[in-house]
C-alpha positions in Angstrom: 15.8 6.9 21.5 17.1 10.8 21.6 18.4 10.3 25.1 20.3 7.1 24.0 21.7 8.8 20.8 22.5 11.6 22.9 24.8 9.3 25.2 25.9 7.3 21.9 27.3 10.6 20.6 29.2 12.0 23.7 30.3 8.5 23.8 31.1 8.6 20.2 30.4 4.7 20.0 29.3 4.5 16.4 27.2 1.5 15.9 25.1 2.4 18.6 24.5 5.5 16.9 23.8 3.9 13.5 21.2 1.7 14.9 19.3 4.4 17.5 19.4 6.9 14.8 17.7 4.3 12.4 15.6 3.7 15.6 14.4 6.9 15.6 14.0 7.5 11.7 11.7 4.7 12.0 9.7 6.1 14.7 9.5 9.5 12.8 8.6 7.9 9.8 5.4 6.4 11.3 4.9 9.8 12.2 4.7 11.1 8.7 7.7 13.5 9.2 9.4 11.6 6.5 12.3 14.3 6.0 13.3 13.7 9.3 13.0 10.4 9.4 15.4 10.0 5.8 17.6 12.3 7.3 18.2 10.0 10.2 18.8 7.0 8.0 20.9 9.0 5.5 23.5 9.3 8.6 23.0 6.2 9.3 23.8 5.2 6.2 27.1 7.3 5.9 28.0 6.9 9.0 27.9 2.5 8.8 29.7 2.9 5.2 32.6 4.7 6.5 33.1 2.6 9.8 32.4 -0.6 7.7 29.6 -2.0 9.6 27.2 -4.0 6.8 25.0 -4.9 9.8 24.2 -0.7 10.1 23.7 -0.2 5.9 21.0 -3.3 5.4 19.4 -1.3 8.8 18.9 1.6 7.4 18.5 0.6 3.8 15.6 -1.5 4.9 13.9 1.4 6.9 14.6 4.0 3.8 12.4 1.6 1.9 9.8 1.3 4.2 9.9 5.2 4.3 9.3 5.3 1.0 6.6 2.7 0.9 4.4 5.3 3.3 5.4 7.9 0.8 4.1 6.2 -2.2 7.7 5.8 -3.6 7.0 2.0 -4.7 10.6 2.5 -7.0 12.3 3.7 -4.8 11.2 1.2 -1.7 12.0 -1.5 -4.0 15.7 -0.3 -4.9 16.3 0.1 -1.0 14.5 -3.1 -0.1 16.6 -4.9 -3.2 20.2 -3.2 -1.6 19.1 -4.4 2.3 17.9 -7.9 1.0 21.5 -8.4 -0.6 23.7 -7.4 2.4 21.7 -9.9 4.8 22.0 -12.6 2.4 26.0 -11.7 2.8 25.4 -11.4 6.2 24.0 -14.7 6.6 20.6 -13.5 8.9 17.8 -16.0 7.5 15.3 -14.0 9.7 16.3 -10.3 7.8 16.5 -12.3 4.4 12.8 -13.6 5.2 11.5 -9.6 6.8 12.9 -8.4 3.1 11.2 -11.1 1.1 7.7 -10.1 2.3 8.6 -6.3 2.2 9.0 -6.8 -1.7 6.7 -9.0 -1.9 4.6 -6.3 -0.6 5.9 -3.7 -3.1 5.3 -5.8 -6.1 1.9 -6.1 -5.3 1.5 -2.6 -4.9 2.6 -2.1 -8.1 0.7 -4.9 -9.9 3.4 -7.5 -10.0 1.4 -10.4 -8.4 3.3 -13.3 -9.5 6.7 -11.8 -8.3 4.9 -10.7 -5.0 3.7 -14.3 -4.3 7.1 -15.8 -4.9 8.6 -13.4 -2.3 6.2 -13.5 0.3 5.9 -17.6 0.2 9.9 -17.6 0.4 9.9 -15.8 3.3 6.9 -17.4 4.9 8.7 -21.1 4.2 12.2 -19.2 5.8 10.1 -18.0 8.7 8.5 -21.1 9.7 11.6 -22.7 9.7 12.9 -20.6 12.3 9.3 -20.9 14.0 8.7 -16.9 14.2 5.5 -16.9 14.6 5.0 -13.0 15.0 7.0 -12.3 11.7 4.5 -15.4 9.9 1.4 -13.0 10.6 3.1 -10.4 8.6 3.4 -12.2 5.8 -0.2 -14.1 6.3 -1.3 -10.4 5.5 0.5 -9.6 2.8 -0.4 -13.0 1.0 -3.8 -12.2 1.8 -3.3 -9.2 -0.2 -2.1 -10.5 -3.1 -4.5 -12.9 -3.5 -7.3 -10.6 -2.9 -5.9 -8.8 -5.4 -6.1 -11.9 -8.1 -9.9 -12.2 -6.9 -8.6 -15.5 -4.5 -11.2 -14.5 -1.9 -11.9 -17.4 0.3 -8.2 -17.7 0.6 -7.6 -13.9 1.1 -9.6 -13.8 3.8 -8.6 -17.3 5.3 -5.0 -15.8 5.2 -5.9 -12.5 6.7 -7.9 -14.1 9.7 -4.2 -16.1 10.3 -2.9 -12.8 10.6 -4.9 -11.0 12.6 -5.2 -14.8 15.3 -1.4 -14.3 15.7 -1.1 -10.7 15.9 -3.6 -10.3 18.2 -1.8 -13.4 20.6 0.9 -11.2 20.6 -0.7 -7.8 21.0 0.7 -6.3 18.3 -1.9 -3.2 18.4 -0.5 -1.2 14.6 -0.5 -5.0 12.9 -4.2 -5.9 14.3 -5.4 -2.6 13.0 -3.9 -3.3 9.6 -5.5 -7.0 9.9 -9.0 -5.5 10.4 -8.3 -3.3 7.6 -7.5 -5.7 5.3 -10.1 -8.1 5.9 -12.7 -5.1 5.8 -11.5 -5.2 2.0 -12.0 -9.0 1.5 -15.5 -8.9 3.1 -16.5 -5.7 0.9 -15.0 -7.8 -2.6 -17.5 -11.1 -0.6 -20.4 -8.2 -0.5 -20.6 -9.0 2.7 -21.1 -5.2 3.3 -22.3 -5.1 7.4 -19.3 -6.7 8.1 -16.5 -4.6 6.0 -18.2 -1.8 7.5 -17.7 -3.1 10.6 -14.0 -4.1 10.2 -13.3 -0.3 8.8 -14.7 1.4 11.7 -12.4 -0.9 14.7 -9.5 -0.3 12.2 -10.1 3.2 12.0 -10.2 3.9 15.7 -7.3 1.6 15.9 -5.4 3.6 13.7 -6.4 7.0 15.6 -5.5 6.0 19.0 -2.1 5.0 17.9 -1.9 8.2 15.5 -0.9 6.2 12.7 -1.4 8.8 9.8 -1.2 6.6 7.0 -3.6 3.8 8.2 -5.9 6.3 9.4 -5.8 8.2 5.4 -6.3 4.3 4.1 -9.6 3.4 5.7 -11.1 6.8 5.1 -10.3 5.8 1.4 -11.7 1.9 1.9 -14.5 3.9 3.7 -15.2 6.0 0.7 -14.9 3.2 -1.6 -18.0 1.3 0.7 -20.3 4.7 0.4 -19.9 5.1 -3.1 -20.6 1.2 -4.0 -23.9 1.5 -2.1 -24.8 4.6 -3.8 -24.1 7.0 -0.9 -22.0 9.7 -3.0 -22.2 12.5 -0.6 -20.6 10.1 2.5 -18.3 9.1 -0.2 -17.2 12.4 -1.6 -16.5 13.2 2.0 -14.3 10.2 2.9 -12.5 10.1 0.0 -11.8 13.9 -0.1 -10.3 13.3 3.5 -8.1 10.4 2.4 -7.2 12.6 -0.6 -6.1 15.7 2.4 -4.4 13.5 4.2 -2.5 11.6 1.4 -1.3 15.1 0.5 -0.6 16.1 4.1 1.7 13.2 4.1 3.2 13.3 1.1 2.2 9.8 0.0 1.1 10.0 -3.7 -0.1 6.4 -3.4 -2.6 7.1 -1.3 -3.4 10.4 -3.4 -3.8 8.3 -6.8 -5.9 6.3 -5.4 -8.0 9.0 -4.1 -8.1 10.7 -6.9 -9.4 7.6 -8.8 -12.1 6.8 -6.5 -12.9 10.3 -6.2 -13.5 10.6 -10.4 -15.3 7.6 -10.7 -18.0 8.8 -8.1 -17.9 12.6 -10.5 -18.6 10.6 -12.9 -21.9 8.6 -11.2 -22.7 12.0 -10.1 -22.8 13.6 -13.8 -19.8 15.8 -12.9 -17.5 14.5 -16.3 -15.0 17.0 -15.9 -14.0 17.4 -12.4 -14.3 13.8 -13.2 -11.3 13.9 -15.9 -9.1 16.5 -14.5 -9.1 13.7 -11.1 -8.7 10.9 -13.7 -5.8 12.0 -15.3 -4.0 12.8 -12.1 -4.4 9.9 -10.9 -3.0 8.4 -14.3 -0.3 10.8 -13.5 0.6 9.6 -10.2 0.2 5.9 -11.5 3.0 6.0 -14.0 5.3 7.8 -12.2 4.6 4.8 -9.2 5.6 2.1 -11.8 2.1 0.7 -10.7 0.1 -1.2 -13.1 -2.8 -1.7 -10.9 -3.5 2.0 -10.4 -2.7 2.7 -14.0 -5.6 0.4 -15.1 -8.3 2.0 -12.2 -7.5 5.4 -13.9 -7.6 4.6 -17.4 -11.2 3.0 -16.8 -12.0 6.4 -14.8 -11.1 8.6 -17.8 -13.0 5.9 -20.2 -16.0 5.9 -18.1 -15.4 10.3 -17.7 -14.9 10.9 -21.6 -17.9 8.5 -22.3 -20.5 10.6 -20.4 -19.2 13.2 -21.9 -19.5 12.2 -25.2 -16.1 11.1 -26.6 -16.8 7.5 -28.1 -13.1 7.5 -29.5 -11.3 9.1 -26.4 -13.8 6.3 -24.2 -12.9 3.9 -26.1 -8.9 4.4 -26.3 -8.7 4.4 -22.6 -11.2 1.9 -21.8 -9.2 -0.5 -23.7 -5.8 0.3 -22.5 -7.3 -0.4 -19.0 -8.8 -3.9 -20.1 -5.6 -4.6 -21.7 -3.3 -3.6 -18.1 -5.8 -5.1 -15.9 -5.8 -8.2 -17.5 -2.1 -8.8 -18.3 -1.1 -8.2 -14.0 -4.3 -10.6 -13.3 -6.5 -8.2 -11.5 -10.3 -9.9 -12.1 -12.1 -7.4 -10.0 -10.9 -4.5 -11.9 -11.0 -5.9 -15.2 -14.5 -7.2 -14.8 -15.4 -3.1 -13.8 -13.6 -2.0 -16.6 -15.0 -4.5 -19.2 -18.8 -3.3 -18.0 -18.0 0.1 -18.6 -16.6 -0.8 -22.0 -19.6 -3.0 -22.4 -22.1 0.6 -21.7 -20.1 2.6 -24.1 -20.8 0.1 -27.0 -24.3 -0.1 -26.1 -24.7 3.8 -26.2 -23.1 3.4 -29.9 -25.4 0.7 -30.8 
């Protein structure tokens, strides 16, 4: 890409360095050198804006929001994703239109929107199987599976994700078939069927190594945590979820860092360490609201519930415990609302 932009530039033939620069952002970008990367698109950007070319701007605006996504911006992906989706509708490319669709789709479920995620993603599936891409399809096979793991839709989470990962790996997409494994390792943990998540995490994980993906790898050492500490295992946990929480930081991806954070409290809080407990509670809270993300808001109000009850605090348990019930339930999130209505549930019997 550097030797093509290189000749693009002597050249001074700007489209071609509109779309190798966005090329390359992209590239850098799944590198985790995001300033680079935006950098790249923000030319890109300026430089198809002043030529006129709308083909350039949805480009770049499209890979500025999937920057953002591996940065945690969910507000910020969805303005870019929003601004790329309209100029391909202008433009007229169904097959754009449909890549956008499922890119928002998976936005919305990041940040708790379900409903609105599964009315993007099925628009672009139903616009993708029309033009019979079956490569793009398997993307949005695993982001449907998400969202309806998410809504606690299990048997057809995982039947969605094993689409996904059939296609992907017909086509040899290597980053998408780690991604698949991934995903279905959290379908089969949510099933209980624990040998096989396990077993999912570590092929993803490797997966994820050998192409140095940085941000799948600082996922599964957070789904790995998240295994360890539901068996009981805190040290293994503390350990995976501390490196997710590293490399979350590392890359500047408060998402991933939220998370962290909330799976980190909950297991202070199993291990009788209420404090450490609320300080990584309320970061993640933090982190949450500034995300626009419901989902994560409702995990870290039930960490700080579940932190402030060991410690003592009926009325500070209590306040939080219920403001997670009451998030949880209203975005339709049954696996987290069930875990926060049994810690509410051992609050009122310590009062009784």
């Amino acid at each position: 890409y550097r030797r093509s932009l290189k000749l693009y530039e002597e050249m001074g033939y700007a489209p071609g360095m509109v779309t190798v620069g966005t090329d390359l952002g992209y590239v850098l970008a799944t590198q985790g050198l995001y300033d680079q990367a935006m950098d790249y698109f923000q030319q890109g950007l300026r430089l198809s804006e002043r030529i006129g070319d709308i083909l350039g701007s949805a480009l770049a605006y499209k890979q500025m929001g999937i920057a953002h996504v591996r940065q945690g911006n969910l507000r910020q992906a969805r303005e870019y994703y929003l601004q790329s989706l309209a100029l391909w509708e202008k433009i007229g490319n169904v097959y754009n239109v449909a890549i956008l669709c499922n890119n928002l789709g998976d936005v919305c479920h990041r940040q708790g929107n379900y409903d609105q995620a599964l009315a993007y993603v099925l628009r672009s599936q139903a616009l993708l199987e029309q033009l019979g891409d079956t490569f793009a399809i398997a993307t949005t096979y695993a982001t449907l599976g998400q969202v309806l793991c998410s809504q606690g839709r299990y048997a057809e989470a995982l039947e969605s994700h094993c689409k996904s990962l059939t296609l992907r790996q017909k086509a040899g997409y290597a980053s998408g078939i780690a991604r698949s494994l991934w995903f279905l390792g959290q379908v089969h943990h949510c099933l209980g069927d624990e040998a096989q998540a396990l077993a999912c995490y570590r092929e993803s994980l490797d997966r994820f190594e050998k192409l140095g993906d940085k941000w799948g790898i600082a996922n599964v050492y957070q789904a790995l945590g998240k295994w360890h500490a539901d068996r009981g295992e805190y040290a293994q946990a503390v350990d995976h979820l501390a490196e997710a929480l590293r490399r979350g930081d590392d890359l500047g991806n408060r998402e991933i860092v939220c998370y962290a954070c909330a799976a980190l409290g909950e297991v202070r809080v199993a291990m009788g360490e209420a404090e450490m407990a609320i300080e990584l509670g309320q970061k993640a809270l933090t982190l949450a609201e500034e995300l626009g993300s419901a989902a994560a808001e409702g995990i870290a109000c039930r960490v700080l519930g579940e932190a402030w009850a060991y410690k003592g605090d009926g009325a500070q348990a209590e306040c939080f415990l219920r403001r997670s019930i009451e998030t949880l339930e209203r975005i339709g999130h049954p696996l987290e609302a069930g875990r926060a209505w049994r810690s509410y549930g051992v609050l009122m019997a310590m009062h009784e």
